[in-house]
N, C-alpha and C positions, 0 to 999 in steps of 0.2 A: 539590242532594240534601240531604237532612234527616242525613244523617251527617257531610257537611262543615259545617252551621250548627253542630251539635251540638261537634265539634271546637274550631268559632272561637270560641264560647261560653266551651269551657275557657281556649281561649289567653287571650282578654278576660277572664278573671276574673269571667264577669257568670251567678252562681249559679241566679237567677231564668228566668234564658233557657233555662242547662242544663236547669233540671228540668221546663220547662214543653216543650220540648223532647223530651225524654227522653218525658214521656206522650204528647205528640202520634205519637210512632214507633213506642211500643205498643199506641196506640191506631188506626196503621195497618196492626197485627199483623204489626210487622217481627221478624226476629230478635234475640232478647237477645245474643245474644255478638257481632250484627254492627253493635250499636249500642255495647256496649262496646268489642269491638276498632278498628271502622271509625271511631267517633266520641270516646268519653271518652280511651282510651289512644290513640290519634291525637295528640289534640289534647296532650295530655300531655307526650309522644313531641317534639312541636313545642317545646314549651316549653323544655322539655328541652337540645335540641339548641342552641335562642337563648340558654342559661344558658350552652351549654357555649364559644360563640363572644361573649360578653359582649355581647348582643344585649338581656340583659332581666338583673335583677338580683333578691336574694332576695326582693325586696316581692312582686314580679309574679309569682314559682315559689309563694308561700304564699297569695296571691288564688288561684291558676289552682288551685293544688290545693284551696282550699276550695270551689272551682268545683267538682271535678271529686267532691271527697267526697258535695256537697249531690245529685250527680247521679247516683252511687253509690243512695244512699239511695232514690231512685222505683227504680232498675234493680233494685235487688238480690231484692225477692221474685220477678220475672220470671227473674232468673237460678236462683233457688235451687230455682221448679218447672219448672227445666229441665235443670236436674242441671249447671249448669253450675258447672263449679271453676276457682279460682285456677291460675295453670303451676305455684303451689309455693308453698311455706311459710317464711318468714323470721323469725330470730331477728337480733332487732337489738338494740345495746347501747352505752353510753359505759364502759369499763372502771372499776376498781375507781378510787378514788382522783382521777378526776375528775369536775368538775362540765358541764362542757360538751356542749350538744344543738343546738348550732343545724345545726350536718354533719350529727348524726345526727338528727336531725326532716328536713332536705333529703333526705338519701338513703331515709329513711323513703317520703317521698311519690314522687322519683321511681322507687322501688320497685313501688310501690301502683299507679303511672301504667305501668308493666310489667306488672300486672297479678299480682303478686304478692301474697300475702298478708304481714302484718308482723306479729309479735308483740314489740312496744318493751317491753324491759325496761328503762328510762328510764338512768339516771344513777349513776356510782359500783357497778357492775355486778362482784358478785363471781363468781369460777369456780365456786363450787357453785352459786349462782343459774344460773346459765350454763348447766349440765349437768345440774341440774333440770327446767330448761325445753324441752332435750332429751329429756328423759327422757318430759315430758309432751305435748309437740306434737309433738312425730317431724319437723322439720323438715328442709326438703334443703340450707340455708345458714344459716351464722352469721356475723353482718357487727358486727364490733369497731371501736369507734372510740376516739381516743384523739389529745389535741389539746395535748397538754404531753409532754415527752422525759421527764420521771420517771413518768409515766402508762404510755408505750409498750410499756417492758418487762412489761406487765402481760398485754398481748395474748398475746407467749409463754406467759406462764403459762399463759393459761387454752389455749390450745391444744394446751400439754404435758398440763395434765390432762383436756381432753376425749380422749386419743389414750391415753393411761394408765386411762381407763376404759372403754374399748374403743368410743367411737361416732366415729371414725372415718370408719366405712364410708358407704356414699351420701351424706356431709357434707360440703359444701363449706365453705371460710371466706376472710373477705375482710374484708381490716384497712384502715384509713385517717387518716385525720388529718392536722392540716399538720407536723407534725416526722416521720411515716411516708413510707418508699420504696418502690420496687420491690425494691431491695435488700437492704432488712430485712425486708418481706412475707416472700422468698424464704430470708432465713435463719432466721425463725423455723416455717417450713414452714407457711405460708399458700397459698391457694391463684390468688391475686392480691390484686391493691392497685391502686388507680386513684385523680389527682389530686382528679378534681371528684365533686360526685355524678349529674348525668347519665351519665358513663362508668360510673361503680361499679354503679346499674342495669343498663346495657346487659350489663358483665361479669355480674351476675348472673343475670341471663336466658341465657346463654348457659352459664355455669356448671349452672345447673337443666337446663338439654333437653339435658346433655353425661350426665347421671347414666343 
């Protein structure tokens, strides 16, 4: 079936296959969202899950996802006159004070491989930036990272003041980094924390269809 090629394509990291792939399925006038879901975010999904069991390591999650980008790129006009949408909208970020992306570009994509959308506001990420971006993409999650213990406490911050300017409501937020717990997620009023970034995906896809 042209939706498991399409899948192994991403897991192999082989961009060329995806996309030539990808036209041969529209061009068998399949559905766009069942070559997205059944095939890109599949395959994704796959990778993912070998990330999370130390099966496959950051090289082969950053091939597979420029696999899966390049294959984005043919689907996406089929998706867009099809009225087809993202599950949801992500605001993603490294906190004020640090420089570190390599977590957040991974959770980036296996966000993207969720089928979520991402708006990266990259690096050194202040709370008004933060609540800006809110303000302007109406997003259903914001995902803070933070990979240094003088960095952490920043995540609060910006949590205190997203909650102090009232957007709250249908928001979810989810912190992470290697010095962050489940225990400080919870005491800073987050709304989970997850180790790897495959799980911090799968939490937020679940966190979105909970809204």
């Amino acid at each position: 079936m042209i939706f498991d090629e399409i899948s192994l394509s991403i897991q192999q990291g082989k961009a060329k296959d995806a996309r030539r792939l990808i036209e041969d399925a529209l061009n068998q006038n399949l559905n766009p969202k069942d070559i997205l879901n059944k095939g890109l975010i599949r395959g994704m999904s796959i990778v993912g899950e070998k990330f999370k069991r130390n099966e496959v390591f950051v090289p082969e999650v950053l091939i597979a996802a420029r696999a899966m980008n390049q294959g984005l790129e043919v689907l996406k006009p089929a998706l867009v006159a099809n009225k087809i949408e993202p599950i949801g909208k992500a605001i993603i970020c490294t906190v004020k004070g640090d420089m570190h992306d390599i977590g957040k570009n991974l959770v980036k994509m296996m966000l993207e491989g969720q089928g979520i959308e991402c708006i990266d506001l990259g690096v050194d990420v202040s709370y008004e930036t933060v609540i800006n971006a809110i303000l302007e993409h109406k997003p259903q999650l914001v995902c803070l990272s933070a990979l240094l213990t003088t960095t952490m406490l920043y995540q609060q911050e910006i949590i205190r003041e997203i909650e102090k300017a009232n957007l709250r409501n249908n928001l979810k937020i989810i912190v992470g980094g290697a010095p962050v717990t489940i225990d400080f997620a919870n005491e800073i009023n987050a709304d989970g924390y997850r180790a790897d970034a495959a799980s911090a995906a799968e939490l937020a896809k679940e966190l979105i269809e909970s809204l």
